[in-house]
N, C-alpha and C positions, 0 to 999 in steps of 0.2 A: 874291429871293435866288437863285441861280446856284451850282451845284453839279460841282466840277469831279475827276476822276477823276483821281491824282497813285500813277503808278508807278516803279519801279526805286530805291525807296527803301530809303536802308542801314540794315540790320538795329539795328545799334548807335545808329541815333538816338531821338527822341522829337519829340513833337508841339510841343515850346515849342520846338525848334531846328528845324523845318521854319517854324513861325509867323514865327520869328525872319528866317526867310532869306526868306519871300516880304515882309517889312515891309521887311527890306535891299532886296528888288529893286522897292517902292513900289508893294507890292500889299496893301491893308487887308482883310483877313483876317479873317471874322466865326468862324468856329469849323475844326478841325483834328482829323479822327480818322481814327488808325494803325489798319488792319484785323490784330488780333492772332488767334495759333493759341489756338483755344479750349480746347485741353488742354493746352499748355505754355504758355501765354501770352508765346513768342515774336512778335516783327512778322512779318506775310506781304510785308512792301517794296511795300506800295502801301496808299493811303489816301486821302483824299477832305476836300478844303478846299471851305467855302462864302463866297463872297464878297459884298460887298455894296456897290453895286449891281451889279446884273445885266448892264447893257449894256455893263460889261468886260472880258467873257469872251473873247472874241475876243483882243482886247489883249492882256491876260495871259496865254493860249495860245500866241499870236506871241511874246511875251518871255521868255515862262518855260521853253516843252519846250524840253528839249534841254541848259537848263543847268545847270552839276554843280554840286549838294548835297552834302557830305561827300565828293568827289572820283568822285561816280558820274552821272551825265545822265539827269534826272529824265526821265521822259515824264507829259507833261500833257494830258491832253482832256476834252471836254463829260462829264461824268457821264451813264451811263444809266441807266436804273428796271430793277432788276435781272431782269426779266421778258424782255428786251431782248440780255441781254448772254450770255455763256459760263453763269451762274450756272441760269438758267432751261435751255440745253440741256443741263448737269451733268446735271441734274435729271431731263428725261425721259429722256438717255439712261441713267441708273443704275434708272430708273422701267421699260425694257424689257428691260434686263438681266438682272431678275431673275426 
């Protein structure tokens, strides 16, 4: 399974209308989650689709960044393990801060 990193996503949608639009653009779609704010439970406009098989990735990266979901241009790429990404430097930088 293949885990791919899905930003610039409109606030106002939900997960069955992003499902929706990657089945419209003939990408089979194993599960779909909105990264929401944990105290408003508004969306943060990015989210993470897993696909199935794997060796689509690419494919689907080529087809899909760049094209507009509810009038806005999705950016799509390989998911990272959050250790990897902004998340982990969040981290120690608020870790030396204080």
């Amino acid at each position: 399974m293949a885990r791919l990193f899905v930003g610039n996503i409109p606030f106002q949608s939900n997960e069955e209308q992003l499902r929706e639009w990657f089945t419209q653009s003939g990408v089979a779609v194993e599960s779909v989650d909105l990264i929401r704010d944990r105290f408003s439970g508004e969306l943060r406009g990015f989210g993470f689709v897993e696909l199935e098989p794997a060796q689509e990735v690419e494919r689907v990266i080529q087809a899909c960044n760049g094209q507009r979901f509810m009038g806005r241009p999705l950016v799509i790429d390989q998911a990272r393990s959050r250790t990897d990404g902004a998340a982990g430097l969040h981290n120690q930088t608020a870790q030396r801060a204080y």
